[in-house]
Backbone as CSV, one residue per row, in Angstrom:
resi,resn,N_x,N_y,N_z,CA_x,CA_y,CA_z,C_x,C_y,C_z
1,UNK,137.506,84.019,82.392,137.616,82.616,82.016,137.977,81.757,83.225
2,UNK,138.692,82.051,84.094,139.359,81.792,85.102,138.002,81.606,85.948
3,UNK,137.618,82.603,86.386,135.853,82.434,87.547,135.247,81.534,86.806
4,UNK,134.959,81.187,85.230,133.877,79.910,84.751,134.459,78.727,85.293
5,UNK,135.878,78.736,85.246,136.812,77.437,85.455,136.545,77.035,86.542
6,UNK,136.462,78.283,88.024,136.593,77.513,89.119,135.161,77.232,89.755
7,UNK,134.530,77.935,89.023,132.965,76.903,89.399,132.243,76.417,88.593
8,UNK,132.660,75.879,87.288,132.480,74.506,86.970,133.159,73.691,87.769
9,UNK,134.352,73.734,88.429,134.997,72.734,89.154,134.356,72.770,90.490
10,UNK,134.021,73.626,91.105,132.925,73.481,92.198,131.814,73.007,92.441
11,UNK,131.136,73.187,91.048,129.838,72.765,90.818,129.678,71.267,90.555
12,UNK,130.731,70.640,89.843,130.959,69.437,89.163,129.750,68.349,90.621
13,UNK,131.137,68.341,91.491,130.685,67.637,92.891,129.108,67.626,93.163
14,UNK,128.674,68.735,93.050,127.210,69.125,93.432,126.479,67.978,92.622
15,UNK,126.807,68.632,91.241,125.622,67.722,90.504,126.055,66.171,90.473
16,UNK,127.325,65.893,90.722,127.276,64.423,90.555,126.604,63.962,91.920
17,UNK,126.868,64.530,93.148,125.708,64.180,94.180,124.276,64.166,94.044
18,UNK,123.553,65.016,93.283,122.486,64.798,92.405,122.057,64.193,92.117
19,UNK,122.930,63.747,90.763,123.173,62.878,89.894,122.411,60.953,90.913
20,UNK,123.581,60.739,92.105,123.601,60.211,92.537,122.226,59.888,93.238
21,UNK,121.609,60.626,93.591,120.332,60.907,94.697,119.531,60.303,93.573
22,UNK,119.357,60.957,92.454,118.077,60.650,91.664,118.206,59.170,91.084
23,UNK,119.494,58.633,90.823,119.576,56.975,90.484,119.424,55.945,91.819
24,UNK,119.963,56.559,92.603,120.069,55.739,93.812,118.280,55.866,94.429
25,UNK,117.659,56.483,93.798,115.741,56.787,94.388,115.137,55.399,93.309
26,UNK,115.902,55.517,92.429,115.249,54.390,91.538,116.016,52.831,91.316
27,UNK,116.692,52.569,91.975,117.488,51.262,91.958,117.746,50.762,93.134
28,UNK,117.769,49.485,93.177,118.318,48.403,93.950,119.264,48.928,94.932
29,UNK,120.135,48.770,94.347,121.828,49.589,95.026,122.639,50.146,94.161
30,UNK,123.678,51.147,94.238,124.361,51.775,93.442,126.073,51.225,93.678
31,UNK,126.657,51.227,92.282,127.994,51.126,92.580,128.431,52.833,92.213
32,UNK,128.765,53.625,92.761,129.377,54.959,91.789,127.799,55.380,91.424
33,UNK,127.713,55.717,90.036,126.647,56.397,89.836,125.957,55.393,88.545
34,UNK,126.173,54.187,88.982,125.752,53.128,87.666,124.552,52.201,88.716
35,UNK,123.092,51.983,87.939,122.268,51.630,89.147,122.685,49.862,88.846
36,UNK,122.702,48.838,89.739,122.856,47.545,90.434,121.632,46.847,90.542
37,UNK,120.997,45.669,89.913,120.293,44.863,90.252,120.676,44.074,91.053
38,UNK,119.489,43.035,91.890,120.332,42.203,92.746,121.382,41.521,92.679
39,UNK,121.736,40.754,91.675,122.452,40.025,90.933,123.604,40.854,90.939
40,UNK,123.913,42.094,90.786,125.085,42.952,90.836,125.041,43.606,89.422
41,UNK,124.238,43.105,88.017,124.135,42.919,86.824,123.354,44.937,86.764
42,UNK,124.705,45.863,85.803,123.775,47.135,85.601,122.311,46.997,85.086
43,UNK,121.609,47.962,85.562,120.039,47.442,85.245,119.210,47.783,87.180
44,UNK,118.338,47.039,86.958,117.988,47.085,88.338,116.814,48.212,89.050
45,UNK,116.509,48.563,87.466,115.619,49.604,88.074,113.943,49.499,88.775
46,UNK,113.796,49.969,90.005,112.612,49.891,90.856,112.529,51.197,91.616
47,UNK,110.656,50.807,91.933,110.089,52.005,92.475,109.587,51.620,93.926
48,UNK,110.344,50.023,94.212,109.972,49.721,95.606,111.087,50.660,96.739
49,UNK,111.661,51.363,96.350,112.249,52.278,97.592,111.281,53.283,97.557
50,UNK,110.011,53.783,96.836,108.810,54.465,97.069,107.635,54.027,97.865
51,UNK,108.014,52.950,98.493,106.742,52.515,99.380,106.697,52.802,100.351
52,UNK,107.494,53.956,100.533,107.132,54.638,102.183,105.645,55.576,101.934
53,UNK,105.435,56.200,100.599,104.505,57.075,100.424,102.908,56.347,100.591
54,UNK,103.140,54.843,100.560,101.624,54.092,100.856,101.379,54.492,102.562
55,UNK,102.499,54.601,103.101,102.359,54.785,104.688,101.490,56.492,105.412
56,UNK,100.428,55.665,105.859,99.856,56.800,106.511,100.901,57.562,107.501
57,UNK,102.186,57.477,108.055,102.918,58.493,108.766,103.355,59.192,108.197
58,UNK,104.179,58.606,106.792,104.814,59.490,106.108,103.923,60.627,105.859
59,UNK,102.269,60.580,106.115,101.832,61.746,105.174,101.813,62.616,106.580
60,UNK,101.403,61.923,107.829,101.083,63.177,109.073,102.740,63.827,108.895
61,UNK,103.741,62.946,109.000,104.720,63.700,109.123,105.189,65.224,108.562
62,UNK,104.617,64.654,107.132,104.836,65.552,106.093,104.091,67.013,106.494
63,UNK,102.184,66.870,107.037,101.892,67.824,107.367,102.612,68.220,108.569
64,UNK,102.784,67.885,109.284,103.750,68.402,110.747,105.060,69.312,110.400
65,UNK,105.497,68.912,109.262,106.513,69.767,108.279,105.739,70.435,108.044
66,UNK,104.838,70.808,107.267,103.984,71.765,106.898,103.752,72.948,107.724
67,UNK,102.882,72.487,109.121,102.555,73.345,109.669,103.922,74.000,110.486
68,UNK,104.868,73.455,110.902,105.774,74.225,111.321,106.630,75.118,110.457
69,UNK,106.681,75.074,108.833,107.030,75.823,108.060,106.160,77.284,108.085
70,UNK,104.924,76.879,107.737,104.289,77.678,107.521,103.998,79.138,108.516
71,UNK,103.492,78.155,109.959,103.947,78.782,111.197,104.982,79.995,111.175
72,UNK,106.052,79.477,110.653,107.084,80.073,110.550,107.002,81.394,109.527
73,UNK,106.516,81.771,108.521,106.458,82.353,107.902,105.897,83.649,107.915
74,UNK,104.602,82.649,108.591,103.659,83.696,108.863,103.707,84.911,110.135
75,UNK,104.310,83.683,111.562,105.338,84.343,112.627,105.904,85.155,112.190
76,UNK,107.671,84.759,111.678,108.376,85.738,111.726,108.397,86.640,110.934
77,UNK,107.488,86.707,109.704,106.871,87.224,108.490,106.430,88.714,109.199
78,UNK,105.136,88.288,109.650,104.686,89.382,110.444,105.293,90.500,111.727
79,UNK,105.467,89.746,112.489,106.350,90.037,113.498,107.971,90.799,113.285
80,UNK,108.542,90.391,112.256,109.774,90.967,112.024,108.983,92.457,111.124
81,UNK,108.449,92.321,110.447,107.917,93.202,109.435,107.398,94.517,110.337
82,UNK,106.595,94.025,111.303,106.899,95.170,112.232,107.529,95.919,113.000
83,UNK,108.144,94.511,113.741,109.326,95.207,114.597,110.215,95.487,114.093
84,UNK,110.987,95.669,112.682,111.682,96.102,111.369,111.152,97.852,111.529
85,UNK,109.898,97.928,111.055,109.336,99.066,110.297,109.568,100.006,111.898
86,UNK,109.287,99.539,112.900,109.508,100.571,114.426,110.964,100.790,114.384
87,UNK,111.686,100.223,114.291,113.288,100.296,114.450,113.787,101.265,113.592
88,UNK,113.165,101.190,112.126,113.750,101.942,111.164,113.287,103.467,110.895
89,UNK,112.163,103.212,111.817,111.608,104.598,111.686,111.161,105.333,113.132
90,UNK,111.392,104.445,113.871,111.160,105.764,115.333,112.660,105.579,115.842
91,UNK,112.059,106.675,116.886,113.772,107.124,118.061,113.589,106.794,119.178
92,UNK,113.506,105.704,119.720,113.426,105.473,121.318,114.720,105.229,122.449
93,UNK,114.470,105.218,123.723,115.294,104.724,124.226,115.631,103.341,123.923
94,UNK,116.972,103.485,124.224,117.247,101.708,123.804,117.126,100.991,122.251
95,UNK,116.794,102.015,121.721,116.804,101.158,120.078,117.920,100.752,119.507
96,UNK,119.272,101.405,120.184,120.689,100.868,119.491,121.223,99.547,120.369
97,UNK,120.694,99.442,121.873,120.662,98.616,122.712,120.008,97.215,122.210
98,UNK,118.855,97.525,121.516,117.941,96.663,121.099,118.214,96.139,119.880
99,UNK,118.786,96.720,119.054,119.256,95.921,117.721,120.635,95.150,118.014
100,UNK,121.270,95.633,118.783,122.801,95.214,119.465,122.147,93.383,120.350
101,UNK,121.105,93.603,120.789,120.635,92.674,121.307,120.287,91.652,120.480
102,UNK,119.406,92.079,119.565,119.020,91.202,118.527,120.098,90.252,117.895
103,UNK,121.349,90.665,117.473,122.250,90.302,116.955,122.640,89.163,117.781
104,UNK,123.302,89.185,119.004,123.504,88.957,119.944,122.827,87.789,120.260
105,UNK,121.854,87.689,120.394,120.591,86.815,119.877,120.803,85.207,119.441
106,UNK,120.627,86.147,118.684,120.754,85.260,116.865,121.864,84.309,117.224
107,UNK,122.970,85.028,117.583,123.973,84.059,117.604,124.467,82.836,118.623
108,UNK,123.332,82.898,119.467,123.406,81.732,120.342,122.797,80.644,119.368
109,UNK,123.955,79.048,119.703,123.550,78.452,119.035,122.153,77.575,119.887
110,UNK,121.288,76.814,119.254,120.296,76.584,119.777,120.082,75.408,120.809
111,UNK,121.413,74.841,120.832,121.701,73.629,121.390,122.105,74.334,123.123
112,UNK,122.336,75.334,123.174,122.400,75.807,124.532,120.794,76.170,125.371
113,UNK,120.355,76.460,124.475,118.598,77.032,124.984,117.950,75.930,125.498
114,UNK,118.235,74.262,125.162,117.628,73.638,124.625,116.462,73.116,126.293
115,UNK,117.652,73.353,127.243,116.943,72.871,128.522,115.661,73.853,128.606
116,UNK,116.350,75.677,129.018,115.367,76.604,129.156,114.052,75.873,128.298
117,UNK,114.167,75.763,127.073,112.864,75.982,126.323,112.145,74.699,126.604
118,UNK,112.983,73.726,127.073,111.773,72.424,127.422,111.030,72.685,128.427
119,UNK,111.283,73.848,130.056,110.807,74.222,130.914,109.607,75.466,130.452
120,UNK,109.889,76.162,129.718,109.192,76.615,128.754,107.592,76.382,128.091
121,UNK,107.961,75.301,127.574,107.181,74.429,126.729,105.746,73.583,128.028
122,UNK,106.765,73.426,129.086,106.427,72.578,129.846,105.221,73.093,130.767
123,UNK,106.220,74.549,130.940,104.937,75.800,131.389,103.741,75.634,130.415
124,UNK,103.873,75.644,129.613,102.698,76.189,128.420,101.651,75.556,128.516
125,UNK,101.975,74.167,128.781,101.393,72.724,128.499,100.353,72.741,129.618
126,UNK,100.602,73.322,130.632,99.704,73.618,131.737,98.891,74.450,132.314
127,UNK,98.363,75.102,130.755,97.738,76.178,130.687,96.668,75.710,129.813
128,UNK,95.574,75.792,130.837,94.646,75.003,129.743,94.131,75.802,128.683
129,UNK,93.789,74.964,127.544,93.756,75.684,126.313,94.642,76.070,125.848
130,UNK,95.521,76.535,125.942,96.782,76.980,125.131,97.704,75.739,125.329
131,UNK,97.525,75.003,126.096,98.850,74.176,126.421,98.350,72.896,125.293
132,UNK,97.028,72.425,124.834,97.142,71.616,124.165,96.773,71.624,122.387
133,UNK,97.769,73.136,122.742,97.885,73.535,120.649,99.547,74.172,120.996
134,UNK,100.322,75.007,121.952,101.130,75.071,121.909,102.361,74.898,123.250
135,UNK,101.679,73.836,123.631,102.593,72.976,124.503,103.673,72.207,124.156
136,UNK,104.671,71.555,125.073,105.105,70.143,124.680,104.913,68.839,123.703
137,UNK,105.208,68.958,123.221,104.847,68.201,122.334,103.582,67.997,121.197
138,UNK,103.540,69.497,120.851,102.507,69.607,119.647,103.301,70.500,118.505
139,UNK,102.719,70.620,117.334,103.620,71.257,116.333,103.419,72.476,116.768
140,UNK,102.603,72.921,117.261,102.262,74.858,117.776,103.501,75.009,118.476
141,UNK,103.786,74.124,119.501,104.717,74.440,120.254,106.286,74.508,119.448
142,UNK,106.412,73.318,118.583,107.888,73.564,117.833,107.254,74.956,116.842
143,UNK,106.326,75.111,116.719,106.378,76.379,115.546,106.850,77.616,116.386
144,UNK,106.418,77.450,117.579,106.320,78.818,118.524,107.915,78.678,118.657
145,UNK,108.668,77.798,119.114,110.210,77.646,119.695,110.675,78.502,118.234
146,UNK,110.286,77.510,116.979,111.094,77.943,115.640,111.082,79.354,115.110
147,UNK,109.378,80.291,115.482,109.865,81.407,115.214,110.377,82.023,116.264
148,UNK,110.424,81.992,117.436,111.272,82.700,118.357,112.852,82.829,118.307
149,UNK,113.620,81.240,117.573,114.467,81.321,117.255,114.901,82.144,116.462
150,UNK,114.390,82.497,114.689,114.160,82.839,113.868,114.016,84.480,113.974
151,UNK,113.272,85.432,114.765,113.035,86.373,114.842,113.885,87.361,114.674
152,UNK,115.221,87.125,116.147,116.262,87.979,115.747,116.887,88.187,114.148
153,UNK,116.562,87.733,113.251,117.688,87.553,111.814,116.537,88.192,110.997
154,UNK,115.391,87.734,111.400,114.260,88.353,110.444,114.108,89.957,110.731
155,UNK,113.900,90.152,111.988,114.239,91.554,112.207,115.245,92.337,111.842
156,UNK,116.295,91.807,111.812,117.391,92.781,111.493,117.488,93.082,109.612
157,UNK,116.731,92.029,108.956,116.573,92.291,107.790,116.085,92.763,107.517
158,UNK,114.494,92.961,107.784,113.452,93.669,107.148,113.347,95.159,107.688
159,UNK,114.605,95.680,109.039,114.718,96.805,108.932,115.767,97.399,107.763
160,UNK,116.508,96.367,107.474,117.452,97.049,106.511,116.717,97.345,104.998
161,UNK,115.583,96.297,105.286,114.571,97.044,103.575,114.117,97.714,104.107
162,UNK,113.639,98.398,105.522,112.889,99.364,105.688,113.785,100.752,105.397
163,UNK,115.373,100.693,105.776,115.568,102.031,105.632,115.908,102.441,103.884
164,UNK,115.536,101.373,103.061,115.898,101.805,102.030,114.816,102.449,101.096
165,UNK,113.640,102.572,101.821,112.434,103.183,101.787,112.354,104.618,101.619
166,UNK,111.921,105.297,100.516,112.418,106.424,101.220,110.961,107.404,102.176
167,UNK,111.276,108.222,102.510,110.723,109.008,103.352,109.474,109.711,103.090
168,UNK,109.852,110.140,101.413,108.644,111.507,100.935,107.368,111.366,101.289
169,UNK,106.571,109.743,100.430,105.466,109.550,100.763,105.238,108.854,102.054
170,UNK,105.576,108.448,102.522,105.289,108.141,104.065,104.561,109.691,105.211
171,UNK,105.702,110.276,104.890,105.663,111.791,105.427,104.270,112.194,105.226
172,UNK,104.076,112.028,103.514,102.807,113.120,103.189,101.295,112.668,103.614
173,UNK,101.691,110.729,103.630,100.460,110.354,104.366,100.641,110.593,105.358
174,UNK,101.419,110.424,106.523,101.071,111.368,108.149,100.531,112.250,108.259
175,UNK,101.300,113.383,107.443,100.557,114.973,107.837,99.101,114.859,106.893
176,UNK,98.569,113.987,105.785,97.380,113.647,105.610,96.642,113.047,106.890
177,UNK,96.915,112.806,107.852,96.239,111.908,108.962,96.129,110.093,109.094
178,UNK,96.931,109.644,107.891,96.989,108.833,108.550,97.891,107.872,109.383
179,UNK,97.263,106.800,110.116,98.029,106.467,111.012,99.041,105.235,110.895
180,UNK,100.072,105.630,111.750,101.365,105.125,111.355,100.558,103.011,111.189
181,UNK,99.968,102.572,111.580,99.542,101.337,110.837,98.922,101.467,109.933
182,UNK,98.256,102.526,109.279,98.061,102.402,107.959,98.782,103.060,107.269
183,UNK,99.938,103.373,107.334,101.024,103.816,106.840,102.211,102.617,106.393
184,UNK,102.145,101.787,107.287,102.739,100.747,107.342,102.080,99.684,106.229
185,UNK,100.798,99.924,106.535,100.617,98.702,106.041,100.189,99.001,104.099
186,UNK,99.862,99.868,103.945,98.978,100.401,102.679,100.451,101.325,101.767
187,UNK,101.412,101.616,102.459,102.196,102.090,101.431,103.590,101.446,101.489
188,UNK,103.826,101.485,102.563,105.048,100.380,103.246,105.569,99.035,103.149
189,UNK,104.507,98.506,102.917,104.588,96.984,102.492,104.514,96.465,101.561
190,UNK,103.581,96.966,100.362,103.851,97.090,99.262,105.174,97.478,98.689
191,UNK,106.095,98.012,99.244,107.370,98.578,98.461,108.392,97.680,99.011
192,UNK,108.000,96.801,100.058,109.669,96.026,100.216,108.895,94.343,99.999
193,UNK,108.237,93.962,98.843,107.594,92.639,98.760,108.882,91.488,98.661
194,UNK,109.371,92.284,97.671,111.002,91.557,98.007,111.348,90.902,98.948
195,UNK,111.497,91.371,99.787,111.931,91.372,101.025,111.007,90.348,102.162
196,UNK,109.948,90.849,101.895,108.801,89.910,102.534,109.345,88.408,101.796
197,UNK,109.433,88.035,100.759,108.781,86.707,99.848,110.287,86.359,100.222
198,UNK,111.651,86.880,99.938,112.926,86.470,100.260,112.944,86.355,101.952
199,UNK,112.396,86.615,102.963,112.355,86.169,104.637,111.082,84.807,104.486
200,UNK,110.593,85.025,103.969,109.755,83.684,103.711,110.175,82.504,103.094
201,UNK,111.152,82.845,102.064,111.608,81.672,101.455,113.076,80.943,102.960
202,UNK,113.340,81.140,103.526,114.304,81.341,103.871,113.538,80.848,105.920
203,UNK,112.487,81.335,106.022,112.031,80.632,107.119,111.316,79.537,106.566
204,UNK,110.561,79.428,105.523,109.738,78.219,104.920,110.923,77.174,104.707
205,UNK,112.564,77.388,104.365,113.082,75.930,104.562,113.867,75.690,105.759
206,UNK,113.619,76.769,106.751,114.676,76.773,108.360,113.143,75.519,108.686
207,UNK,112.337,75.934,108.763,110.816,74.815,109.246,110.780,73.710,108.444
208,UNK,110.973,73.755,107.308,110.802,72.744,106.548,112.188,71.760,106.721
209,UNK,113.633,72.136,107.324,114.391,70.952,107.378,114.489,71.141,108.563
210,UNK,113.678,71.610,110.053,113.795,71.514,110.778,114.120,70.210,111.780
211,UNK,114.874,69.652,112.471,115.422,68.646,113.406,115.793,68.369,114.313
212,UNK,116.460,69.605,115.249,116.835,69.548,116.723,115.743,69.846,117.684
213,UNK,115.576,70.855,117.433,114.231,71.026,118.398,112.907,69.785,118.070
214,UNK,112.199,69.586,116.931,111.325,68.971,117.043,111.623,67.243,117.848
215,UNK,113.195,66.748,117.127,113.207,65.524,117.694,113.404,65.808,119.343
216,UNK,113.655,66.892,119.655,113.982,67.075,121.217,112.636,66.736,121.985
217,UNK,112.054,68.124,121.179,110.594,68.262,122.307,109.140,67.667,121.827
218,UNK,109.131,66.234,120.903,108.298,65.321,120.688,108.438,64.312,121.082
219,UNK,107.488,63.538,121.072,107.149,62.005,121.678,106.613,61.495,120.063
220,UNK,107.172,60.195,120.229,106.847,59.037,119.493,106.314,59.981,117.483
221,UNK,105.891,58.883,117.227,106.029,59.503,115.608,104.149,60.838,115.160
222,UNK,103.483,60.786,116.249,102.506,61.341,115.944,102.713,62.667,115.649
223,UNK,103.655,63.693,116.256,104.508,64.992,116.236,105.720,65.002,115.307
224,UNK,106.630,64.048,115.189,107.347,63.733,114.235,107.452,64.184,112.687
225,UNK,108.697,65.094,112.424,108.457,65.418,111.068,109.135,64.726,109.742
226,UNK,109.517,65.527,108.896,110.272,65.020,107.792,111.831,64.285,108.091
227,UNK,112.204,65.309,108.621,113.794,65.263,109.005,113.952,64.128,110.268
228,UNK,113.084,63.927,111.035,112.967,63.217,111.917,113.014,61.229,111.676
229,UNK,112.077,61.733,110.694,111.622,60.469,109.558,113.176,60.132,108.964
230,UNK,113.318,60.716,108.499,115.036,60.311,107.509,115.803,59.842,108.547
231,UNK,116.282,60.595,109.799,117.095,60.338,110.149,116.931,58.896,110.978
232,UNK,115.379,58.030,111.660,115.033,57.180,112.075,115.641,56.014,110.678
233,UNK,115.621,55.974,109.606,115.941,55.013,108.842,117.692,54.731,108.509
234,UNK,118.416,55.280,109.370,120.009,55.139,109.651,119.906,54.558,110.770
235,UNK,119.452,53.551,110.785,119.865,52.513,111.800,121.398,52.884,112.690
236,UNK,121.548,52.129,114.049,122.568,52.218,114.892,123.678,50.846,114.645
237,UNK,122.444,50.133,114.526,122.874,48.577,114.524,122.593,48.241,113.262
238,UNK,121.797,48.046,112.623,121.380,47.386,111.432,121.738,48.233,109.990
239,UNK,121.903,47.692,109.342,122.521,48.211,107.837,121.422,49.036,107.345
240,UNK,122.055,50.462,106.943,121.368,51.469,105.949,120.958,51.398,104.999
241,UNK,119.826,51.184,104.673,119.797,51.125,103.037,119.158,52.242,102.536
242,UNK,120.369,52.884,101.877,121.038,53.994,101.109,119.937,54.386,100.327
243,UNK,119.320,53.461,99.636,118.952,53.898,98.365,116.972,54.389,99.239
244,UNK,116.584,53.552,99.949,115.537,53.624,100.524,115.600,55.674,100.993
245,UNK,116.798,55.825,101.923,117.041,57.255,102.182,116.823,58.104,101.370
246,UNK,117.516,57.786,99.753,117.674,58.708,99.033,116.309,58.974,98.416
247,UNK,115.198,58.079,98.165,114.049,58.854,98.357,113.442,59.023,98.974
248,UNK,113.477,59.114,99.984,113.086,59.921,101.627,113.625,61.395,100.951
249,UNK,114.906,61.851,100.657,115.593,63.022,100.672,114.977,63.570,99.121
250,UNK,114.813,63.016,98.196,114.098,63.355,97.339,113.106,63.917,97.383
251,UNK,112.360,63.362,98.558,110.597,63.342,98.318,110.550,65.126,99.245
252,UNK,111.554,64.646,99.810,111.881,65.831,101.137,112.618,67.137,100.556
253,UNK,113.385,66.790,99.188,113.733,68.264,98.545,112.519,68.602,97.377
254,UNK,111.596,67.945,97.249,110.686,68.737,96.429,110.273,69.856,96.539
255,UNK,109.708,70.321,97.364,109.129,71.960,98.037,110.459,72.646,97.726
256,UNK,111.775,72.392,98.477,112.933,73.102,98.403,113.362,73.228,96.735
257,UNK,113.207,72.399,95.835,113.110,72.763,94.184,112.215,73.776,93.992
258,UNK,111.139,73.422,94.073,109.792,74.454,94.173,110.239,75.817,94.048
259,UNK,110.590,76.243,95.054,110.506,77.304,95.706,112.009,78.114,95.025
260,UNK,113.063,76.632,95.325,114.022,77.357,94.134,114.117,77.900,93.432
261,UNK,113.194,77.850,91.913,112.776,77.539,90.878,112.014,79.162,90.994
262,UNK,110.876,79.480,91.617,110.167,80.601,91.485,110.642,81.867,92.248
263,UNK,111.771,81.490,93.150,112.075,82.489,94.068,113.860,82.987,93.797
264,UNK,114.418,82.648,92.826,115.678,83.164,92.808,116.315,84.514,92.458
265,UNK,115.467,85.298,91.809,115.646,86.782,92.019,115.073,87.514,93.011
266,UNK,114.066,86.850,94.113,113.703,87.581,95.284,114.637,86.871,96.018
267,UNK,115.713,85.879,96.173,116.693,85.633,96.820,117.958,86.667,96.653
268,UNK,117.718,87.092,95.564,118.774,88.052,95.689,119.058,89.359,95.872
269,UNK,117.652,89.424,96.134,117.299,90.554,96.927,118.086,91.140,98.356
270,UNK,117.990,90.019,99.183,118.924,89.938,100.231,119.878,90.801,100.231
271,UNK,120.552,90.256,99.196,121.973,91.113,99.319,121.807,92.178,98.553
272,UNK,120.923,92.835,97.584,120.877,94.081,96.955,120.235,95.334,97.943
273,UNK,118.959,94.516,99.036,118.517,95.229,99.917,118.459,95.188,101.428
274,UNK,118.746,93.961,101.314,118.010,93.436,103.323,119.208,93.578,103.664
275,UNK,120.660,94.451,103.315,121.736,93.999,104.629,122.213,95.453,104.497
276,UNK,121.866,96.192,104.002,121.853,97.829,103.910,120.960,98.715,104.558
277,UNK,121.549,99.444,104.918,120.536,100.768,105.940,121.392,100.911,107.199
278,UNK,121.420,101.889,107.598,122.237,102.414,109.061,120.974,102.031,109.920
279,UNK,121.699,102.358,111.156,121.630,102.017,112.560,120.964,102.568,113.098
């Protein structure tokens, strides 16, 4: 009785912020959580804080969110999924070195990298053909920074669904002949989908509320994403208007409902599988 008590009282806050977001998307101005016509008079309801969606940026932006989500998915999706399945199942030099690293990794925050990777980027850019899809200032390039970031955490998970795999049939397809990528891919992957769709949900919203890096290493609003967009309408000097934001942040947690909504028992996967398995 006691655990219902203390998160209804936890939860309360949440939804009245909610609460708040979804009146404040449809009104004038808010006092508390009661919507304000001009006049000050309750009432007041409008859909002119939706006229950002007539704007042709809002929509490139939106794809620029897109593709760096997706990017992301598919990156560290793949890439961890392998370098997961080698870790968990061969013996090399350096593999305890190498997961020790990974960790290690991960935990730099990203605001230290930030010079390296503009020199980086900068290289790229001057490589013809590659430099003008994942250079400086194109979404290839924040997708490429975002899964590189991303990698270390994805790896260390999808080896921990790998060791919970077990051994028998893997084995019997080897000594059948086949080879460790079609081993991987035809019996292996199929058994930790979990795991796949929970690292996807989970890089699809690291890309999707992405903000430091992209506002770093873009120019002007053509590269510009979601998060970028919101945060340009908090003026320095000039007054916020609140309610205009709050459907910006609306329009901007839709996908993140989405995905809520269809993915909450492969979220919890995580913790039943992806943080288990030895070393």
């Amino acid at each position: 009785m006691i655990v219902y008590l203390v998160l209804v009282i936890v939860t309360i806050p949440i939804l009245i912020g909610y609460t708040w977001l979804v009146i404040a998307t449809f009104s004038h101005r808010t006092e508390g959580l009661l919507p304000k016509n001009v006049d000050g008079n309750i009432g007041g309801w409008t859909l002119q804080n939706w006229d950002f969606v007539t704007n042709p940026h809002i929509w490139q932006m939106t794809l620029n969110s897109f593709i760096i989500a997706i990017s992301m998915v598919i990156g560290v999706g793949s890439t961890s999924s392998l370098a997961g399945y080698a870790l968990s199942r061969m013996n090399f030099i350096g593999r305890r070195g190498f997961l020790s690293m990974t960790i290690v990794l991960h935990a730099f925050p990203s605001v230290t990298l930030l010079i390296s990777i503009f020199f980086v980027l900068r290289f790229i850019a001057k490589i013809p053909g590659i430099g003008l899809v994942l250079g400086y200032n194109t979404a290839g390039g924040i997708a490429l920074v975002m899964i590189s970031l991303d990698l270390p955490l994805g790896i260390w998970l999808m080896k921990g669904f790998f060791d919970n795999v077990s051994w028998d049939t893997e084995q019997s397809a080897l000594i059948d002949g086949a080879s460790r990528l079609r081993v991987w891919w035809e019996i292996i992957l199929p058994q930790i989908k979990p795991g796949l769709a929970a690292l996807a949900v989970f890089t699809f919203l690291t890309g999707w509320s992405a903000y430091l890096v992209p506002a770093t290493f873009t120019i002007g609003t053509q590269m510009a994403n979601l998060p970028i967009y919101l945060n340009q309408l908090q003026g320095d000097t000039a007054l916020t208007n609140w309610n205009i934001v709050a459907a910006v942040g609306l329009f901007q947690l839709v996908p993140v409902l989405i995905f809520f909504v269809f993915t909450q028992k492969l979220l919890l996967n995580i913790y039943s599988g992806g943080v288990k398995g030895g070393v």
